[in-house]
N, C-alpha and C positions, 0 to 999 in steps of 0.2 A: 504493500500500500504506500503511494506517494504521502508524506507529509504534509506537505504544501498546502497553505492555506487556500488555495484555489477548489479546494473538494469541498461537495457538496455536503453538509452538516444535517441530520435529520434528527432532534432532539424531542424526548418524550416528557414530558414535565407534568407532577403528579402532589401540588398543595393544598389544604385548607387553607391557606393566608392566601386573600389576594394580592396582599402586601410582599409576599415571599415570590408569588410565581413573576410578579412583573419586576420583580428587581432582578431574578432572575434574567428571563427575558431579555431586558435590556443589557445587563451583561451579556450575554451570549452573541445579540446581536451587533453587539461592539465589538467582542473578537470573531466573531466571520459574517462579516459584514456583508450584507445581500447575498453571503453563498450558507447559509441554513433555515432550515423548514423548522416551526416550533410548534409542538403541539400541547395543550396545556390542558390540565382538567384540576377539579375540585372536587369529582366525588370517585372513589374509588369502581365501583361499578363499573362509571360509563369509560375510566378507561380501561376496564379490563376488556370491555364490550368494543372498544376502539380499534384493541392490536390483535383481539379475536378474528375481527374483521377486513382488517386493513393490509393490503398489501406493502405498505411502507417498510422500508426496511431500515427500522430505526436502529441509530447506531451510538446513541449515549439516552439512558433513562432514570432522570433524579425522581426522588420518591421520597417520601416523607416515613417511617416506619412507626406511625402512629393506629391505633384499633385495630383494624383490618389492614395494615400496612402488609403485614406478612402474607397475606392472601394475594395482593398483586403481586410481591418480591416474586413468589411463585409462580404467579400465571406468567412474569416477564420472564424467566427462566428457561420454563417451559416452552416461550412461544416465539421470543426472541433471543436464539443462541446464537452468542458473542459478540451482543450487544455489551457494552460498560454502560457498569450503573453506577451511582451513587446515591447512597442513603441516609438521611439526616434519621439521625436517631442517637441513644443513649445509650443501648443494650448493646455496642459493639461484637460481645461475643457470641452473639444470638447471629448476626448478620456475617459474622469471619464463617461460621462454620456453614455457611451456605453457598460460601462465594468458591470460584474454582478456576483452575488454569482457562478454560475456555471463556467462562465469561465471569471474568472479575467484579467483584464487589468491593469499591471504596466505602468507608464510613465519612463525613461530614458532619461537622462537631455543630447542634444547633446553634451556640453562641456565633459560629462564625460562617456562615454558608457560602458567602461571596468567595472567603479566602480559599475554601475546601473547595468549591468550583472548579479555581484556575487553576492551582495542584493538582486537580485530577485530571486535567486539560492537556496541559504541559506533561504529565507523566507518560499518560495517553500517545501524544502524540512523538515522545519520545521512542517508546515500544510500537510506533507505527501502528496503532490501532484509530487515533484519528488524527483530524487536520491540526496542528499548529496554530494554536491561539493569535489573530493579527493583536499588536497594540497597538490600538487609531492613537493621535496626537495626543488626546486628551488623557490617554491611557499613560503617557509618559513623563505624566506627574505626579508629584504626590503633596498632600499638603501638609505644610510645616506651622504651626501655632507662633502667635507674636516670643512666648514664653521661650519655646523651642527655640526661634533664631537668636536669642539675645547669644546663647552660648556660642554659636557657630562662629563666631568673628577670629580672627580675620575671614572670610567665605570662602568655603571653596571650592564653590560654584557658583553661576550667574542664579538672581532670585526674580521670581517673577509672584507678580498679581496677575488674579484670573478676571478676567473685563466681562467676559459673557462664555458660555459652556463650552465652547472650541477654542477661545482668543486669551495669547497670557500676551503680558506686556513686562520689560525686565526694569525693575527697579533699583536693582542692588548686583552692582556687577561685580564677579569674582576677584578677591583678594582685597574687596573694600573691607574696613574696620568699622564695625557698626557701631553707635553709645545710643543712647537712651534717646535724645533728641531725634536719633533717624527713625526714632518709630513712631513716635511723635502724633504726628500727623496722621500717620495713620489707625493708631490705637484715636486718636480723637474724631474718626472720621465710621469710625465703630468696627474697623477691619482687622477679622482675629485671626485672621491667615495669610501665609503666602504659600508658591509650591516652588518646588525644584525637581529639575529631571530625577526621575529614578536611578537613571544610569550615572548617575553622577554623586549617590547619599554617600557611596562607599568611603569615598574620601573624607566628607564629613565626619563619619562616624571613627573613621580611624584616626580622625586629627584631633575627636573629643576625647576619646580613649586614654593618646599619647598626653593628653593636658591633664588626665586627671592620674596618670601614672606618677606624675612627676608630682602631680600634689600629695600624692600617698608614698611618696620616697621621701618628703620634705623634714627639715627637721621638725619641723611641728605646722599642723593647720586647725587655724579656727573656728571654733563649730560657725559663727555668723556665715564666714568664707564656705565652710562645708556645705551649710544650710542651703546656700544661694546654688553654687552646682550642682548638688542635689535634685533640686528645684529643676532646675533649667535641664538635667540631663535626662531624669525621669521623664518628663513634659516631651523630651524630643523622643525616647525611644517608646512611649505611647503613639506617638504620631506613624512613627517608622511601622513599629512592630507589626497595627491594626493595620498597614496596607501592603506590606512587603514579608511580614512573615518574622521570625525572629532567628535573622540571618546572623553567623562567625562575629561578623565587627558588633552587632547587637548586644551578642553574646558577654563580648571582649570589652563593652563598655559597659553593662551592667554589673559585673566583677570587679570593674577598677574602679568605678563609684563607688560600691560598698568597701574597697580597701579604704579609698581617700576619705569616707564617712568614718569607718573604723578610728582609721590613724586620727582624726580630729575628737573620737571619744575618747581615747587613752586604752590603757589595760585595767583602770581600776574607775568607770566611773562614775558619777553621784547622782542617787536618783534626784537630791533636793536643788541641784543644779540645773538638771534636765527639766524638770517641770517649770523650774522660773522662765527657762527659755521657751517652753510649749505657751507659755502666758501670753507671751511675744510674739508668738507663731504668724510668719506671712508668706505668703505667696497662695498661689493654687491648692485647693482644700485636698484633691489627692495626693500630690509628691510630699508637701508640706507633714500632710499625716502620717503617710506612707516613711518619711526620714523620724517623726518623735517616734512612733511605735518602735522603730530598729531601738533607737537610743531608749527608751526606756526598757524593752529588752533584756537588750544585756546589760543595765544596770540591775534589773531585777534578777536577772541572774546571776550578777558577782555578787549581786546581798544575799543569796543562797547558794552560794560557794559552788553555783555555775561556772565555770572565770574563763575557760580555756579560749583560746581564740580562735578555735576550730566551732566552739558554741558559738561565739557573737559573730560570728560569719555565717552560720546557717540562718539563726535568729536574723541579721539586717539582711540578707541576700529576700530572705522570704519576708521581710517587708517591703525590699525594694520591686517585688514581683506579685505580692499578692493582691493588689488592685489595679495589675496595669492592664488589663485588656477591658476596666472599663472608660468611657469615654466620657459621662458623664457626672457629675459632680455632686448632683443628684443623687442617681443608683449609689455610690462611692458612701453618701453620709448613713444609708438604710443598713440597719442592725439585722430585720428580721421582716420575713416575709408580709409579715402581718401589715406591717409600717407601708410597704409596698402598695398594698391594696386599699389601706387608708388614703396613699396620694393618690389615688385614682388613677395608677399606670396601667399601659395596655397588658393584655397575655403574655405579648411576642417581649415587651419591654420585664415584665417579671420575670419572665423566660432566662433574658440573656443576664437580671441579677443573680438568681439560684444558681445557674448552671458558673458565672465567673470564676468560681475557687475550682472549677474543673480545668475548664482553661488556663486556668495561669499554674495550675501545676501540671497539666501536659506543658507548657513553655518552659516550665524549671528540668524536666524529663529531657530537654532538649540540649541541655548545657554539658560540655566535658568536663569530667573531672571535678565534680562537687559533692558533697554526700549526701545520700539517697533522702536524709531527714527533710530536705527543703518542701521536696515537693509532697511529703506530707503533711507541713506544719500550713503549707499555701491551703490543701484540699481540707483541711479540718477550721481554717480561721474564723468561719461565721457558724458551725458548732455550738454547744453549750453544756455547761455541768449538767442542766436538766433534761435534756435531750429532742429538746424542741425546735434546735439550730437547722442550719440546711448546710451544704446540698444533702446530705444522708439523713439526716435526724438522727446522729451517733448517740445513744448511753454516753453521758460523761464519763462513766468508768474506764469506757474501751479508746477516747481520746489519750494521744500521745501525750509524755510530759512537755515537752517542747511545746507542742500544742499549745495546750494547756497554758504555760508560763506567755505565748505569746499573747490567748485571747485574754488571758486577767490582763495584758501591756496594754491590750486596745479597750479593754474596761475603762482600766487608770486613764489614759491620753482623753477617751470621749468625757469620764465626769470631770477633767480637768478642764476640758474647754467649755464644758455645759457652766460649772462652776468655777472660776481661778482660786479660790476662795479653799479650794478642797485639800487635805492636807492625808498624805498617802497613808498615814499609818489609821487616822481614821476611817477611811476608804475599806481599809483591809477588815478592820474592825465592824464594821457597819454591814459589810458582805460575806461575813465571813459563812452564815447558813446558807450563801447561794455555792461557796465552794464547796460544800461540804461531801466531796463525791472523788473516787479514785485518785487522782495525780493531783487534781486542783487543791485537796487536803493537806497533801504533804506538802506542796509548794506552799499553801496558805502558814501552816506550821514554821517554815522556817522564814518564812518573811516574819511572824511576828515575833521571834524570838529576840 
């Protein structure tokens, strides 16, 4: 089979969200552009009733693996052999053991279905089973937040504003040194984006890397100074991660911010310090949060003889990760399901808050050479001793200790900013019958000693 985006694309498309099929859709038709057929349905039936019938010879079928989900997987199996599918769902093991050399079954993480798309596109068409994903123009950007380019300077790449959905215009040309003033205008003018070629983040991200290596070699850095790159680098690999995936240099900058965060906390440091700083707390309410949670942390964990630097490296790595795959600021402040439904969010939007602490520990799964704790302390962070947490609804008994010491961190940091007023050992004391369950016990125990 030729690769070449020139082949005719004949795509089966199978959601309840009309919200999901058209976003689909228009992806699709953005990379093959007038050379694919889409066919889209809403109820399960009428497509099984479709390819029953249909001489088409579809050659990629997404599918949602909800109720009667499994009843299509089969009929498409059955009726179109060596068609690729892929399948949004959550039972991953339920849909591996059905998939086969002839005609493969991708899974697609509901939190992210655009990004599972085009991996399975690109994989596809690697293995010559379909066309070659085209990237029209507009595909060759990505957008970067005011917060994200403050760090970027000197550039090193040309920056553009997007004027209308095909047309960027270049405002900040490669190797300029950006200050505050140059954004100016445009943070005054209400504009909280610009983009830069894809092809071109690599270099950024390797040149934010190299700047934060040299602040974690330094004889000493600032928590203010740490505070503010923190800030800025989190905000950029949010931007990156959500459109590009969490590629090597991603990886390489996420590690070297948590060293340069490290090095700015010490080996021994003070939780009564930390919290005057969390008083203080500015920037964007995710990085912002995401860097006190690291720092109180391992503070709470050298006041119980936690200390090792192999802990406060699990501990800040999985705060520096455990709410970056969401986007909004919103979802980010919500505790508990319940809270969700009070604000009167969609499905699709509850959807991608539960499911987050999955996602962001498949992205810690992706990292070399780190220990395996992260990406369980990310999948357990909105958890609780009572067992009413998500994504699982874990027994607090059966939560990790790390766990455990990180959700009492993100207790401590929320009633510190609900209240400044709040003074930790009180806290401990006041809460202490909601720890009263497996790990959160012991830990409660030697904080108050």
């Amino acid at each position: 089979m030729d690769s070449s985006g020139s082949e005719l694309l004949s795509v089966f498309l199978v959601f309840k969200s009309d919200s999901t099929r058209n976003r689909l859709r228009e992806k699709l038709e953005s990379y093959f552009p007038e050379q694919s057929t889409i066919d889209s349905f809403f109820s399960i039936s009428e497509a099984i009733e479709k390819i029953e019938g249909s001489a088409n010879a579809y050659r990629l079928a997404l599918i949602e693996q909800e109720g009667q989900g499994v009843v299509l997987l089969k009929a498409i199996l059955g009726l179109l052999p060596g068609v690729v599918i892929g399948v949004v769902t959550e039972n991953s093991e339920l849909i591996g053991s059905l998939s086969s050399q002839e005609t493969p079954i991708e899974v697609l993480d509901p939190a992210d279905v655009e990004s599972g798309l085009y991996r399975i596109l690109k994989k596809s068409a690697a293995l010559g089973r379909l066309p070659s994903p085209e990237l029209r123009e507009q595909e060759e950007f990505i957008a970067i937040g005011i917060e994200s380019l403050s760090g970027l300077t000197p550039l090193k790449s040309d920056v553009y504003a997007r004027i209308r959905k095909d047309h960027y215009v270049c405002v900040f040309k490669k190797g300029s040194i950006l200050e505050t003033g140059d954004l100016k205008k445009f943070i005054d003018s209400n504009r909280t984006e610009f983009h830069v070629k894809a092809s071109e983040v690599k270099d950024s991200l390797t040149q934010v890397s190299a700047r934060l290596d040299e602040l974690a070699n330094a004889s000493e850095v600032s928590q203010a100074q740490a505070s503010q790159e923190f800030v800025s680098t989190h905000s950029l690999l949010r931007d990156v991660v959500g459109q590009l995936g969490f590629t090597p240099e991603a990886q390489a900058i996420a590690k070297s911010c948590v060293n340069m965060a490290l090095k700015a906390l010490g080996s021994k440091p003070k939780l009564s310090e930390i919290l005057e700083d969390l008083k203080r707390k500015e920037g964007a309410y995710i990085p912002a949060h995401s860097f006190m949670i690291g720092n109180v942390a391992c503070a709470l964990a050298y006041r119980i003889g936690w200390s090792s630097s192999a802990t406060f490296f699990k501990l800040s790595l999985a705060a520096f990760l455990h709410d970056i795959s969401l986007k909004s600021e919103t979802y980010a402040k919500l505790r508990d399901i319940s809270s969700a439904h009070e604000a009167g969010l969609e499905n699709e939007e509850i959807k991608l808050i539960k499911l987050h602490p999955v996602q962001a520990s498949e992205y810690s799964k992706q990292f070399a050479e780190i220990p395996s704790d992260v990406d369980i302390i990310i999948s357990q962070h909105h958890e609780t001793p009572s067992g009413d947490g998500f994504p699982r609804g874990m027994p607090g008994k059966l939560i990790s200790p790390l766990s455990a010491l990180f959700i009492i961190s993100q207790d401590l940091v929320d009633a510190v900013l609900e209240d400044p007023e709040t003074r930790f050992e009180e806290f401990f004391r006041a809460n202490a019958s909601r720890y009263e369950v497996g790990q959160f016990r012991k830990i409660l125990a030697l904080l108050l000693k």
